[in-house]
C-alpha positions as CSV (number, residue, x, y, z in Angstrom):
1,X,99.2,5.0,-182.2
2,X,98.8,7.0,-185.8
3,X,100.3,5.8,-188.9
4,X,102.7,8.7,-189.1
5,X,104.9,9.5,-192.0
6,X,108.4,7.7,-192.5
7,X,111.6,10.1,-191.5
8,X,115.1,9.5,-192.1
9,X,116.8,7.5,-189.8
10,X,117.6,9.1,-186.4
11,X,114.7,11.9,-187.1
12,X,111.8,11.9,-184.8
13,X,107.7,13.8,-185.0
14,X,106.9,15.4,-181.8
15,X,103.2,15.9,-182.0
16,X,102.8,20.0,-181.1
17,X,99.1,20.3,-181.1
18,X,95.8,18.9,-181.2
19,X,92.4,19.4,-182.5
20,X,89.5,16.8,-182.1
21,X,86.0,17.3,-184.8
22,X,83.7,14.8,-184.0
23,X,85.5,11.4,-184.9
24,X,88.6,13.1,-186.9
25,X,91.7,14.4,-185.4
26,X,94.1,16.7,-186.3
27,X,98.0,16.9,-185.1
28,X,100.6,18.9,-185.8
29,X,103.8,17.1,-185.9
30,X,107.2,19.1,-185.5
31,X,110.1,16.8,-187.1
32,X,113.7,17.2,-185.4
33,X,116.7,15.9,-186.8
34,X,119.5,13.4,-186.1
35,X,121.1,16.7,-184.1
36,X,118.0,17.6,-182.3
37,X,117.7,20.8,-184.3
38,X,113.8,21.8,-186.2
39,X,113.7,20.4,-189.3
40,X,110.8,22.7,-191.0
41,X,110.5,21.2,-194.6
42,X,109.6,17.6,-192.7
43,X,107.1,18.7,-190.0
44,X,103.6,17.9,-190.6
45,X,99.9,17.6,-190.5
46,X,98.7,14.3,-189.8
47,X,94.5,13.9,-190.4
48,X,93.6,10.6,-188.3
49,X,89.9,9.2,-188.6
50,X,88.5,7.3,-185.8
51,X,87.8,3.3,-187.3
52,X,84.9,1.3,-184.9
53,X,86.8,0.0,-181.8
54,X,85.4,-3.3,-182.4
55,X,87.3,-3.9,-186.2
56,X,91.0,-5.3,-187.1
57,X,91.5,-2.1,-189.5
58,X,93.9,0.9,-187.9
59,X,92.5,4.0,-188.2
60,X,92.8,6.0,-191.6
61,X,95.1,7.8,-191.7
62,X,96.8,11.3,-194.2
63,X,99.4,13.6,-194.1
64,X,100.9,16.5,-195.6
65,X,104.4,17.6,-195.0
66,X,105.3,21.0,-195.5
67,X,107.6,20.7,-198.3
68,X,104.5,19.3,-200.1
69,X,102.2,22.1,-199.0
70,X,105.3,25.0,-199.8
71,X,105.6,23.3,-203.7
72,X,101.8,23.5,-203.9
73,X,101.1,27.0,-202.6
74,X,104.6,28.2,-204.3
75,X,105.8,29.8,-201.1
76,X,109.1,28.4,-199.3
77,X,110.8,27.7,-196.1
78,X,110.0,31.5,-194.7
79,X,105.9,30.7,-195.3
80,X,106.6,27.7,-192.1
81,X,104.6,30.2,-189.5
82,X,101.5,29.6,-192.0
83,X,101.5,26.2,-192.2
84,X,102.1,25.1,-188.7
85,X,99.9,27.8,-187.2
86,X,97.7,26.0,-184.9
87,X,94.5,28.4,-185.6
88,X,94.2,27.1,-189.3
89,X,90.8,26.7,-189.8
90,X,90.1,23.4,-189.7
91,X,88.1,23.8,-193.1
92,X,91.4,24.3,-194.9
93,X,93.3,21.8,-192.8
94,X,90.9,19.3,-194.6
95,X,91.8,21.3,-198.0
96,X,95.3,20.9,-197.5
97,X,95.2,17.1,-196.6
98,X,93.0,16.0,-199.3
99,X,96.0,16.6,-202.1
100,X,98.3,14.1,-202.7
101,X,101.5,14.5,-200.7
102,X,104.7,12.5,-202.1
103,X,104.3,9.4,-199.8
104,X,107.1,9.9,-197.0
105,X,109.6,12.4,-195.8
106,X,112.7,10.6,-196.3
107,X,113.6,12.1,-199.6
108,X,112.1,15.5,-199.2
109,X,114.0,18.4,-201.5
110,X,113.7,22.1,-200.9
111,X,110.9,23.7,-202.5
């Protein structure tokens, strides 16, 4: 199971899609809220890289929310379609994921 991200309490990640490069995957995570309804600004990318089978670590593990990626790009919540389009080239998945995101996405503000 991936480290995911931490969401408010009663909030859950439905992973949406999936890519697979060599020993790194790639999920899309669509984040729901306490009423079921899509919560946009806490869905995410989630980069998991494979750890040997045979070791005590988990996998490694990062992730961007979009609220990170809208503050970054300076775009907002209409700019969602971009982000969690799942033909992003995988290139700029690995762009995206390698800045630093704000830790969890229990306190995440509007852009």
């Amino acid at each position: 199971m991936p480290l995911i991200p931490r969401l408010p309490p009663g909030y859950h990640a439905q992973p949406a899609f999936h890519h697979q490069v060599d020993g790194i995957g790639f999920d899309f995570y669509r984040a729901y809220d306490t009423e079921r309804a899509l919560d946009p600004l806490r869905s995410f990318w989630l980069m998991t890289e494979d750890s040997d089978a045979r070791g005590t670590m988990p996998p490694r593990t990062h992730f961007l929310g979009f609220a990170d990626w809208a503050r970054a790009h300076h775009t907002n919540v209409n700019d969602y379609h971009v982000f969690a389009n799942p033909q992003t080239k995988l290139d700029e998945l690995r762009r995206w994921l390698a800045a630093p995101s704000s830790g969890d996405l229990v306190d995440v503000q509007e852009p």
